[in-house]
KEPA-550841 format. One line per 2 residues: number of its first residue (from 1); for each residue x, y, z of C-alpha. Coordinates in nm, 2 decimals, padded with zeros to 4 digits, always signed. Example, Ala and Ser with C-alpha at 12.3 -4.5 7.8 and 13.67 -1.06 7.14 Angstrom:
<recs>
1> +01.23:-00.45:+00.78 ~ +01.37:-00.11:+00.71 $
</recs>
This chain:
<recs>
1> +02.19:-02.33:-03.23 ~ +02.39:-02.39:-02.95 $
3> +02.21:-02.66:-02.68 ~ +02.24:-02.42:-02.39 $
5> +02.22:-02.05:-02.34 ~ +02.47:-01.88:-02.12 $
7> +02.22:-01.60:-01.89 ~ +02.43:-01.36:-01.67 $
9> +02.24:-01.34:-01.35 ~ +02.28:-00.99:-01.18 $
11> +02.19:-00.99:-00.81 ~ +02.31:-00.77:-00.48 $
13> +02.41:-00.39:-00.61 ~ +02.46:-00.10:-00.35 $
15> +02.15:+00.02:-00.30 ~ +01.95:-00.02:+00.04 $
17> +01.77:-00.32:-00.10 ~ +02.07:-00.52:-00.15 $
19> +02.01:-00.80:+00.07 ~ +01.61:-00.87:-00.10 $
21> +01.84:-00.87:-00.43 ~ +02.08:-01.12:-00.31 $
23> +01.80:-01.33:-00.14 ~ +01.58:-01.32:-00.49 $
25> +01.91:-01.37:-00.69 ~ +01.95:-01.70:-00.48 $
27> +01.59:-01.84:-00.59 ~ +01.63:-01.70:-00.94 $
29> +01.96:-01.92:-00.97 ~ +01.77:-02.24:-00.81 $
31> +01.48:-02.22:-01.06 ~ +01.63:-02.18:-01.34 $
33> +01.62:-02.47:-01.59 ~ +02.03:-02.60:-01.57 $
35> +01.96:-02.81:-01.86 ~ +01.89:-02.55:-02.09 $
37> +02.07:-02.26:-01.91 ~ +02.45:-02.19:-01.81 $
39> +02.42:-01.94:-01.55 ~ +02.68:-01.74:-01.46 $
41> +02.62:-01.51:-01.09 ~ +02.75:-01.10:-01.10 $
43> +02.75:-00.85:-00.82 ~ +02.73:-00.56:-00.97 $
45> +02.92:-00.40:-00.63 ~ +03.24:-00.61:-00.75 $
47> +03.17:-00.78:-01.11 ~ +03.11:-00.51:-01.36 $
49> +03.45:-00.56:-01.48 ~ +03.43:-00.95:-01.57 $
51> +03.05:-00.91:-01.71 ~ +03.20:-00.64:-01.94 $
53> +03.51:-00.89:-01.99 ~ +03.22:-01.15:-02.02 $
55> +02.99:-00.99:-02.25 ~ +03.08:-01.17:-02.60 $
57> +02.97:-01.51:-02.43 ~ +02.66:-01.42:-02.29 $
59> +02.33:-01.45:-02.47 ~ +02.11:-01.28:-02.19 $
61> +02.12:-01.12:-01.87 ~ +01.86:-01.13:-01.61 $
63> +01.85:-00.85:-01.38 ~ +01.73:-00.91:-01.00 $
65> +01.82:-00.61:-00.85 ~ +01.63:-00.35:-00.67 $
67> +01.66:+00.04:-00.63 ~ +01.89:+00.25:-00.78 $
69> +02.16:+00.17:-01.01 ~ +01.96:-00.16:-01.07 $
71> +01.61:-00.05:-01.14 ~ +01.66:+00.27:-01.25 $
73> +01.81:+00.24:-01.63 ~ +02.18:+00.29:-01.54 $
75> +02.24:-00.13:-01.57 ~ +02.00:-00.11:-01.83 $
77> +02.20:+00.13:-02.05 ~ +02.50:-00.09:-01.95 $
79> +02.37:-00.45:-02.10 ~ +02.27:-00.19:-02.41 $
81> +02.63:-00.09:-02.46 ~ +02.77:-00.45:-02.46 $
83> +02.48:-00.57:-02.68 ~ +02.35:-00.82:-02.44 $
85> +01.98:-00.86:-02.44 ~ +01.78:-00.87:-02.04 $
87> +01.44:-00.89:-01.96 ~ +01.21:-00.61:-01.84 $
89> +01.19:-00.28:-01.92 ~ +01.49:-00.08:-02.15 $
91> +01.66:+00.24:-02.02 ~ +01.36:+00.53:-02.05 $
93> +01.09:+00.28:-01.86 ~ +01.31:+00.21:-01.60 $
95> +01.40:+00.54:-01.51 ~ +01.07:+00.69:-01.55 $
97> +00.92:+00.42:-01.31 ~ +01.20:+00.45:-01.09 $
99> +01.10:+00.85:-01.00 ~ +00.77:+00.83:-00.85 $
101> +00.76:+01.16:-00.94 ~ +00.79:+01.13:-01.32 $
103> +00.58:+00.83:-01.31 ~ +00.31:+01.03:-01.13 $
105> +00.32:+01.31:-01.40 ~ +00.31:+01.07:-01.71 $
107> +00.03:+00.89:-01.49 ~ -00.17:+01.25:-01.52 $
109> -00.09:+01.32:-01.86 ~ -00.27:+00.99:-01.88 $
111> -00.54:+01.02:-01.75 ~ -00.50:+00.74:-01.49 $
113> -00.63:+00.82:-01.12 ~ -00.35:+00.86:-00.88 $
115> -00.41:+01.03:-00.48 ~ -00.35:+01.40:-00.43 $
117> +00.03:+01.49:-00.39 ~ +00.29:+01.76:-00.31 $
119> +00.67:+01.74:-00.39 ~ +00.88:+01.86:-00.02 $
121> +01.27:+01.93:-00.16 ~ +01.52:+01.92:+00.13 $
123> +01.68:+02.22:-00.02 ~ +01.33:+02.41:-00.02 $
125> +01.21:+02.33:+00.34 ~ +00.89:+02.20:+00.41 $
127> +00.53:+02.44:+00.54 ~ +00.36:+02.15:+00.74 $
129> +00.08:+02.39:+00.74 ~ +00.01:+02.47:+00.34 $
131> +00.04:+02.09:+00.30 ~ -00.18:+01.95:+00.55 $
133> -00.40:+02.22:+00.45 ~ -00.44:+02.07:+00.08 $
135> -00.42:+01.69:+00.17 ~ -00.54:+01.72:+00.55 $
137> -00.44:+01.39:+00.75 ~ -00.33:+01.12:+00.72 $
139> -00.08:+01.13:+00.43 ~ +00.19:+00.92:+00.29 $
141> +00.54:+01.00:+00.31 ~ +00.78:+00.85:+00.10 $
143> +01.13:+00.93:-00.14 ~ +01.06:+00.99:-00.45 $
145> +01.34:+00.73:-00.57 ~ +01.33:+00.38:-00.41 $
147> +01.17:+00.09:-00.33 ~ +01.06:-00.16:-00.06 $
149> +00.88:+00.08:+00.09 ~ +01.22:+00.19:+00.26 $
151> +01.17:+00.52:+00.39 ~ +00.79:+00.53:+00.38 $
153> +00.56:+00.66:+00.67 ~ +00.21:+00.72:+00.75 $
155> +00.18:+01.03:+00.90 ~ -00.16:+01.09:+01.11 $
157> -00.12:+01.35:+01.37 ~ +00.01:+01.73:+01.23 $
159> +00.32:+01.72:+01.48 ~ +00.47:+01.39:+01.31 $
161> +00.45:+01.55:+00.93 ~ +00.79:+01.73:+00.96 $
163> +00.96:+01.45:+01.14 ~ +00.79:+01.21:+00.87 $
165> +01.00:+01.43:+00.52 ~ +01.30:+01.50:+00.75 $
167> +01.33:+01.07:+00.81 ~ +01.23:+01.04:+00.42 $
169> +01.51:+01.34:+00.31 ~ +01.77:+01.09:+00.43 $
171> +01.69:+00.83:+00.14 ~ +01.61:+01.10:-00.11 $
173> +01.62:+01.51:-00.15 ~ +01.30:+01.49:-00.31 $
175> +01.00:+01.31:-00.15 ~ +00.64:+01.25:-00.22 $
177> +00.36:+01.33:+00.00 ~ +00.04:+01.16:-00.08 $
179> -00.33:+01.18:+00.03 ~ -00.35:+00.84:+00.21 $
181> -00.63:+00.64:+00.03 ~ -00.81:+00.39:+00.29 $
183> -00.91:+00.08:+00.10 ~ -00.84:-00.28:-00.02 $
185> -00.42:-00.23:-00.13 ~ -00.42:-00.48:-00.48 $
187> -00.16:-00.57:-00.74 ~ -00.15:-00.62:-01.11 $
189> +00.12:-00.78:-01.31 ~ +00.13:-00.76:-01.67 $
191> +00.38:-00.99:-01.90 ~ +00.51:-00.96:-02.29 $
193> +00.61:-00.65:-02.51 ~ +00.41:-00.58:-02.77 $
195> +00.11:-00.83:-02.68 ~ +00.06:-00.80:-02.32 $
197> -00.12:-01.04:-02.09 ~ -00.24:-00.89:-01.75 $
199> -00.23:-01.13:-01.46 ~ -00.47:-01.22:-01.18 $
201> -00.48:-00.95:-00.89 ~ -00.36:-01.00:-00.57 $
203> -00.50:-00.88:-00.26 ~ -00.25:-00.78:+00.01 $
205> -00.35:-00.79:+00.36 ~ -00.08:-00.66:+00.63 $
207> -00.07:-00.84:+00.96 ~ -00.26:-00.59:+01.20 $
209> +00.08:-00.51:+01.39 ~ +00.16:-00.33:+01.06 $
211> +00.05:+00.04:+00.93 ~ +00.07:-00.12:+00.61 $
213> +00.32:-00.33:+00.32 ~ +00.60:-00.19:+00.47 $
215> +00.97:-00.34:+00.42 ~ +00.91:-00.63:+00.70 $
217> +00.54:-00.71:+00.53 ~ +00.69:-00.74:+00.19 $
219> +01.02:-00.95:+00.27 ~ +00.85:-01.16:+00.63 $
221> +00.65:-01.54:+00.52 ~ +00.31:-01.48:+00.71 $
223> +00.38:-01.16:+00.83 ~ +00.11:-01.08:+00.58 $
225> -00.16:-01.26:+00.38 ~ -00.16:-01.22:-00.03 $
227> -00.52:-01.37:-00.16 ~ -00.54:-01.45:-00.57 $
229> -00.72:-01.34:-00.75 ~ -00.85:-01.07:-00.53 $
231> -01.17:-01.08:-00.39 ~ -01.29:-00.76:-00.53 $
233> -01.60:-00.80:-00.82 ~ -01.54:-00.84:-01.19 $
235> -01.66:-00.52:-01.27 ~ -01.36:-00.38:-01.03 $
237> -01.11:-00.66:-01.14 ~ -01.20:-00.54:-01.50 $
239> -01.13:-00.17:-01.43 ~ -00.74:-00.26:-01.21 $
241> -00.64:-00.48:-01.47 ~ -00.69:-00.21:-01.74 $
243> -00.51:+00.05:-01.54 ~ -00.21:-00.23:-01.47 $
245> -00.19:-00.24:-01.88 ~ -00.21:+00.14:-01.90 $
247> +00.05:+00.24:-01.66 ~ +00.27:-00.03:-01.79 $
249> +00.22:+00.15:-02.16 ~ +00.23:+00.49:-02.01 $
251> +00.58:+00.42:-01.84 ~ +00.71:+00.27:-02.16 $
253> +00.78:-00.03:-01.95 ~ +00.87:-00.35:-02.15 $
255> +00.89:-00.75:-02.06 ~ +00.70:-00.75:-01.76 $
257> +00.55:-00.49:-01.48 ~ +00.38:-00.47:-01.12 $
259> +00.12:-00.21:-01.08 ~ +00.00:-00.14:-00.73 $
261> -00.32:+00.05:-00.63 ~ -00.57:+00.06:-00.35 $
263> -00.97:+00.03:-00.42 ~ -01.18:+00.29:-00.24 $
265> -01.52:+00.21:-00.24 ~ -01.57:+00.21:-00.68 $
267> -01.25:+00.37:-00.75 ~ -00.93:+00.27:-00.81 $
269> -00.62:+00.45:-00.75 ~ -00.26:+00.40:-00.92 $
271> +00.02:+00.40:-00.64 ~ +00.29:+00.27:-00.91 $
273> +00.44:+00.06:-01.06 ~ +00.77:-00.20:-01.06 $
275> +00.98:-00.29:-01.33 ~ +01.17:-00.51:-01.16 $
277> +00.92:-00.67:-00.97 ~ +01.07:-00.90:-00.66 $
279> +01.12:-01.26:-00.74 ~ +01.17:-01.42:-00.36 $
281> +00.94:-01.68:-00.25 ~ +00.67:-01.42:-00.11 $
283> +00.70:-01.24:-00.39 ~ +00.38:-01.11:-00.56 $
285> +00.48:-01.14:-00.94 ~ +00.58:-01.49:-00.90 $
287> +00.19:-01.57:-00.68 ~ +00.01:-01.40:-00.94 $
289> +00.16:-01.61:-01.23 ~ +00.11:-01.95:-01.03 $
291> -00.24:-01.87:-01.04 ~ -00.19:-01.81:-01.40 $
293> -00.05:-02.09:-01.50 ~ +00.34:-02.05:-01.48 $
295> +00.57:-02.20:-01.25 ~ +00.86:-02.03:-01.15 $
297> +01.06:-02.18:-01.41 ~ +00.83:-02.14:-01.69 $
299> +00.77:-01.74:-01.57 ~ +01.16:-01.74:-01.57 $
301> +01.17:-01.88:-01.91 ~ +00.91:-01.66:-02.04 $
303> +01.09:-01.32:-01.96 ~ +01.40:-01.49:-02.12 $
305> +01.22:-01.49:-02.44 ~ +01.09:-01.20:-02.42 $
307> +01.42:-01.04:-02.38 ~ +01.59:-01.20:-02.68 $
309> +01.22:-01.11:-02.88 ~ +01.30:-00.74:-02.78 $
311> +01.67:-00.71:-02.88 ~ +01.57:-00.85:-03.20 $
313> +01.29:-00.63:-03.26 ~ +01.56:-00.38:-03.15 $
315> +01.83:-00.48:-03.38 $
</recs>
């Protein structure tokens, strides 16, 4: 066995969270253990030629991008074709995950408590009136493909609802609008393939200033504060932590997963969930291992495993 393994490191794409991808990519490539890892950097926006050239050298890939044609199964089915294995979740888990709408159908097939929602298509139109009429105010607004929270708004008065889709039709023709659940907003990761391990929960707290984790909350130090484990009782932390593991299952998701949800009173509801969770230094996946045990290394290590555990499983 050869001393060091050479990992591709994908960071940066084209989508609208390029710049958290390059910025995560950055603290990815500092953590990462040089003495047992050759790392080699790729932009999929200019290096998909050289990692195909590249492929016969690599032993794994670690994917650190964001949105779509990252998260969404297309780089996936890419590292597939050139037999090189990469952490996380396989084609059909990223994709699902990826459409908030398929996730949130699978997630009632399930079982699994999710808010109230309608589907507004750009190509349809919107009735502000039938909708506010079934989910009454406030609501969420949000594309049903992204992440970040790019594109999202809370919607409060009846006037702002069309506005609200029309702002959210420019990331996406297809776009979610939710009951907005008022509670404590946690997070669960869950880590491994077949034997999972759930995580401590985090609490997120927005700065006031904020509606809620919007883009500047999620990417800002101190623009908002992140408590672990969450201060929520065990009976509660119980319940989340079972629903992170089920969604992660119910998505097909593989490696490693962030569930988000918001408490209300004694229920819990499922918002969704990452696959490609965000690996800066306010990033929640990373906080909620720390308290578990792994540094950023060792987390780092750990998905590499898993990865080369899956493509062997895999064949």
């Amino acid at each position: 066995m050869k001393s060091k393994l050479t990992i591709a490191l994908l960071a940066g794409g084209v989508s609208s969270e390029r710049e958290v991808s390059l910025n995560s990519g950055d603290q990815v490539y500092e953590a990462l253990d040089k003495a047992k890892y050759h790392v080699r950097r790729y932009d999929p926006k200019t290096d998909l030629v050289r990692l195909v050239n590249d492929a016969p050298g690599i032993d794994a890939a670690l994917i650190i991008l964001h949105g779509p044609f990252g998260e969404d199964g297309t780089v996936q089915g890419l590292l597939d074709l050139l037999c090189i294995p990469y952490q996380g979740s396989g084609v059909l888990g990223s994709a699902v995950a990826m459409n908030k709408l398929s996730a949130k159908r699978l997630y009632e097939r399930a079982g699994l408590p999710i808010p109230e929602y309608v589907v507004a298509r750009r190509l349809e139109g919107i009735d502000p009136d039938a909708v506010l009429k079934r989910l009454g105010l406030p609501v969420v607004v949000k594309p049903v493909v992204g992440g970040s929270s790019v594109g999202i708004s809370i919607v409060r008065r009846p006037e702002g609802l069309r506005k609200a889709v029309e702002a959210a039709w420019e990331h996406d023709p297809s776009v979610l609008i939710e009951a907005f659940i008022q509670g404590v907003e946690i997070t669960g990761g869950v880590i491994g393939n077949d034997a999972l391990e759930v995580f401590p929960l985090i609490e997120i707290i927005p700065d006031p200033s904020r509606e809620f984790f919007d883009y500047t909350a999620k990417y800002t130090p101190g623009v908002s504060e992140e408590i672990c484990p969450a201060r929520i009782d065990p009976e509660l932390t119980a319940e989340a932590q079972r629903l992170a593991l089920e969604a992660h299952r119910t998505l097909f998701c593989r490696g490693y997963s962030r569930t988000d949800m918001m408490v209300r009173g004694r229920e819990i509801f499922i918002l969704e969930t990452n696959t490609i969770p965000g690996m800066t230094a306010t990033s929640l996946l990373p906080r909620a291992a720390r308290t578990a045990g792994y540094s950023f290394g060792q987390l780092l290590d750990r998905l590499i495993e898993l990865s080369l555990e899956d493509h062997g499983r895999r064949g």
